[in-house]
C-alpha positions in Angstrom: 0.0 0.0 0.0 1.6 3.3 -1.4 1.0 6.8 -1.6 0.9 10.4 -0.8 -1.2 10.3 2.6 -0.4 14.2 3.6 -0.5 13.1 6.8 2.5 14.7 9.1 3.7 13.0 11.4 7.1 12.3 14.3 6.7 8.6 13.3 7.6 9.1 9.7 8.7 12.3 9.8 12.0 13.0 11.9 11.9 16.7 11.4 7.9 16.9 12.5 7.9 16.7 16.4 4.1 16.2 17.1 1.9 13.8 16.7 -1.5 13.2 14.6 -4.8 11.4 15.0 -4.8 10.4 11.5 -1.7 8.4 12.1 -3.4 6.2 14.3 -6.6 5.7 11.9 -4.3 5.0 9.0 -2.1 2.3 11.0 -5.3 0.8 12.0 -6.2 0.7 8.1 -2.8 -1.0 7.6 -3.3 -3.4 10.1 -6.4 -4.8 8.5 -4.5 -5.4 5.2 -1.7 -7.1 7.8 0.9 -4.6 6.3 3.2 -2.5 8.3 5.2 1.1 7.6 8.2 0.2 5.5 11.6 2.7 7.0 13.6 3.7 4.2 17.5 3.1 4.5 18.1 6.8 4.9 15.6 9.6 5.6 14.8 11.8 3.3 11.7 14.4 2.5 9.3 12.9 -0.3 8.3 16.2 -1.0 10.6 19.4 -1.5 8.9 22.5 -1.2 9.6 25.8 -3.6 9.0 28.1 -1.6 12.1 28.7 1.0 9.3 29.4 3.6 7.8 26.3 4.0 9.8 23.0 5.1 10.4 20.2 2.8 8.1 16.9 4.2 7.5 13.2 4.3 4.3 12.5 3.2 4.6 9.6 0.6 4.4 6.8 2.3 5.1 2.7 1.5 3.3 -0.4 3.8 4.8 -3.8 3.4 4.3 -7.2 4.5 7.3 -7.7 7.7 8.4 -10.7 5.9 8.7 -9.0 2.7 12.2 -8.3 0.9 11.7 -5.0 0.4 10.9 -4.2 4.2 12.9 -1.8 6.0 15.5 -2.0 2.6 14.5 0.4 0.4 15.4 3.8 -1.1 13.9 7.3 -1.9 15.6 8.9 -4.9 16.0 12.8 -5.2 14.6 12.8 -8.8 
């Protein structure tokens, strides 16, 4: 299960310090499909904003089966 959630949040998000009710409701949904948040190797922002104002964020997110390869291993690339 992939996508852009724009949900902010300190679990995903290691710049974001606070924490969101819509976390909980979408791990809920992921634990129904039995499918877990999936940590890249490094972290990085999945979306970089224009505007020097605003901070660049993680809000594109990937859920994995625990036993799956991919788990925990993957990558975000900058382009």
């Amino acid at each position: 299960m992939t996508g852009d959630f724009d949900i902010r949040d300190s679990f995903w998000d290691l710049s974001y310090l606070r924490h969101s009710s819509h976390k909980d409701t979408l791990s809920e949904i992921a634990d129904s499909f039995h499918v877990e948040l999936s940590k890249p190797t490094e972290f990085l922002p999945t979306r970089y904003s224009d505007n020097t104002q605003d901070s660049n964020l993680v809000l594109d997110l990937m859920f994995l089966h625990s036993n799956s390869m991919e788990y925990n291993n993957h990558s975000i690339h900058l382009e």
